[in-house]
N, C-alpha and C positions, 0 to 999 in steps of 0.2 A: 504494500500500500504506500501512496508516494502525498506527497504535498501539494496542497492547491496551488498555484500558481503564486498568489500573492506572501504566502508562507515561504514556497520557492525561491522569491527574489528575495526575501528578507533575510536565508541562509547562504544566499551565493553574496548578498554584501557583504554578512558578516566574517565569511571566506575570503571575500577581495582584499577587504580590509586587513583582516587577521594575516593574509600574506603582503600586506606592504609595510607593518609592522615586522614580520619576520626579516624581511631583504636587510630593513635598516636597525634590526638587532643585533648586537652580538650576547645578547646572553642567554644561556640557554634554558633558565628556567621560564624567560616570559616565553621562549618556542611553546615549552610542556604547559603553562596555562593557556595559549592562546588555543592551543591545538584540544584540552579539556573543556576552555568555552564553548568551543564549535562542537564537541560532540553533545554536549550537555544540552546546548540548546538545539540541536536538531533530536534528540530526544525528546526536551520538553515539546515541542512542537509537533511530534509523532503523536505523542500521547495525547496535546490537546487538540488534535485530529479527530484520534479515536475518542474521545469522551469530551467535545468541547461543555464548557463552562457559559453556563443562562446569566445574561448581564439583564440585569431588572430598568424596563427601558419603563419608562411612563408616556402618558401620552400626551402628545405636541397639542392638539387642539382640541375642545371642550367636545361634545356630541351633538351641541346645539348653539349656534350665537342668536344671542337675542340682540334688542336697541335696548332694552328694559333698562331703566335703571336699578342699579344696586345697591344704594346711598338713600336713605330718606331725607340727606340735603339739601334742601334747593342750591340751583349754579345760577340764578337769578342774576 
């Protein structure tokens, strides 16, 4: 099972990136983190593939617009 497209591009930046940090590193323990970033997060992103996560959206616009007033003030 592979990644949607926009999950996709999100792992091949953090790839591009992670190798232009490599060229212009010499030390070798950022290689060994850069290289556990990218597997770690193309894991987390497998997983929330398989089991995405309900972000609690509300709703943009009421189910009714009235002109009514809501205000027993007069704008007099």
């Amino acid at each position: 099972m592979g990644l949607p497209i926009a999950l996709f591009v999100l792992q091949m930046v953090s790839v591009i990136g992670s190798l232009l940090v490599i060229i212009f590193s010499f030390n070798f323990g950022v290689i060994v983190a850069l290289l556990l970033f990218n597997a770690l997060l193309y894991g987390a992103l497998v997983r929330w593939v398989k089991r995405p996560f309900q972000i609690p959206l509300q709703k943009k616009f009421p189910d009714a617009i009235s002109t009514k007033r809501l205000s027993p003030l007069p704008y007099d």
